[in-house]
C-alpha positions in Angstrom: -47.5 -8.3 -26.0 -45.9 -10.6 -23.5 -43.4 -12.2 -25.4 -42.2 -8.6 -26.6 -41.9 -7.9 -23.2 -39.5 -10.9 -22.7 -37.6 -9.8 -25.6 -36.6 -6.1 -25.0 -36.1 -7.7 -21.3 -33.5 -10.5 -22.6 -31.8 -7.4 -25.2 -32.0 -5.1 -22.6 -29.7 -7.8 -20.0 -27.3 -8.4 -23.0 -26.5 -4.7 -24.0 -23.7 -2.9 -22.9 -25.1 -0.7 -20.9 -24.9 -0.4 -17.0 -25.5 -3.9 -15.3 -28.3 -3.7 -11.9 -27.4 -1.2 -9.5 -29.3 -0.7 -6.6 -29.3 1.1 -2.8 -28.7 -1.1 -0.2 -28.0 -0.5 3.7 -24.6 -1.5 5.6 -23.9 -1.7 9.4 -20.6 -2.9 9.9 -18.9 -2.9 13.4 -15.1 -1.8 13.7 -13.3 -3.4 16.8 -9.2 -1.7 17.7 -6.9 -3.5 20.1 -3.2 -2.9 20.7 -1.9 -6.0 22.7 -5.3 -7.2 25.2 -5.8 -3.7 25.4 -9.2 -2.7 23.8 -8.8 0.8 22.1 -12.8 0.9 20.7 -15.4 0.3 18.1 -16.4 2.6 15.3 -20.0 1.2 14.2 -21.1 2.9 10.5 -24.8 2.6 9.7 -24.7 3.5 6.0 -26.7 3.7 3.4 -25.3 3.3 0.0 -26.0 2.7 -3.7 -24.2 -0.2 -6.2 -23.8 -1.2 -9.8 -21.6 -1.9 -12.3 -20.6 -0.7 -16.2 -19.0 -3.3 -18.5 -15.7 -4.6 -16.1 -16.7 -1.7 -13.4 -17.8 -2.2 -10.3 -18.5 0.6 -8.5 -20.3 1.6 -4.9 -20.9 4.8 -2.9 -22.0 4.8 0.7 -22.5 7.6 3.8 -24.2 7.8 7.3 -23.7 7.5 11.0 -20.7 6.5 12.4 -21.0 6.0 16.4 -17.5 5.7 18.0 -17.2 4.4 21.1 -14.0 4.9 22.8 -12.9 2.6 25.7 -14.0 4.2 29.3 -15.2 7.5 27.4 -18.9 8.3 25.9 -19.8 7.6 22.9 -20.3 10.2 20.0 -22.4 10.2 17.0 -20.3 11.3 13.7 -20.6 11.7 9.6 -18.9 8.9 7.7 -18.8 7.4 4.3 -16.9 5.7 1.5 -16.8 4.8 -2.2 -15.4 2.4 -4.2 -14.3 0.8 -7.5 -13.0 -2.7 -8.6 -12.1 -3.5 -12.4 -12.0 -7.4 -13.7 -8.4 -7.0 -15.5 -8.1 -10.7 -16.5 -10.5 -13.5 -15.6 -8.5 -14.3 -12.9 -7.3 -10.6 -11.5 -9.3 -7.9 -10.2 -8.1 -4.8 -9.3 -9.6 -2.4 -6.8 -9.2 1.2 -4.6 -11.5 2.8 -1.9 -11.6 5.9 -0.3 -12.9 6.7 3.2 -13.7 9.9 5.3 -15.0 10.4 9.0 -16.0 13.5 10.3 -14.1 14.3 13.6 -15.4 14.8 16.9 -15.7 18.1 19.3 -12.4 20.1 17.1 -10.4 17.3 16.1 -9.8 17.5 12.2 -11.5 15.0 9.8 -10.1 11.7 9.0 -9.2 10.0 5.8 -8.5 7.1 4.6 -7.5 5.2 1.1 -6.5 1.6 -0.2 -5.8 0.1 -3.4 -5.5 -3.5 -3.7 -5.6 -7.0 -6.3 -7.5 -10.2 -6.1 -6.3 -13.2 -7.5 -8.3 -15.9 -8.1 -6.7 -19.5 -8.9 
């Protein structure tokens, strides 16, 4: 019984199917200047979820953003983000993200997007 447990486990981990994906929680703090002066910070307390399919990376995350404007008060707001990165040589990985925050009191929603490569020598 045991070692047919180990064996589906090891054929399960070399299959092609989706690699481990989990949730996981990020806090990540946000800091603007413009010269010495100190525009803010935007802190994001997300939660998100992560895996991976064959070259894919992938990740989706949302929660809590608390901006925190210099000399105003702070206010509590929806953000979130999601992600992708594809290995397209050993060496090069490729990657794109898209953002939202929702805005505060009337002001309209915010986006935001990148694309980008990693090249590893």
């Amino acid at each position: 019984m045991i070692k047919s447990v180990f064996a589906a486990t090891a054929a399960l981990s070399m299959s092609a199917g989706a690699a481990f994906a989990g949730p996981y929680v990020n806090v990540e703090a946000n800091s603007g200047w413009t010269g010495s002066d100190y525009s803010g910070t935007v802190t994001d307390i997300h939660v998100g979820y992560e895996g991976s399919t064959g070259a894919v990376g992938y990740y989706v995350q949302a929660g809590p953003a608390i901006v925190a404007g210099d000399d105003v008060d702070s206010e509590t707001v929806l953000s979130g983000k999601t992600g992708a990165s594809i290995s397209a040589t050993e060496r090069l990985d490729i990657y794109g993200e898209v953002s939202f925050m929702t805005g505060i009191d009337d002001a309209d929603d915010g986006y935001g997007a990148k694309v980008g490569a990693k090249f590893n020598f």
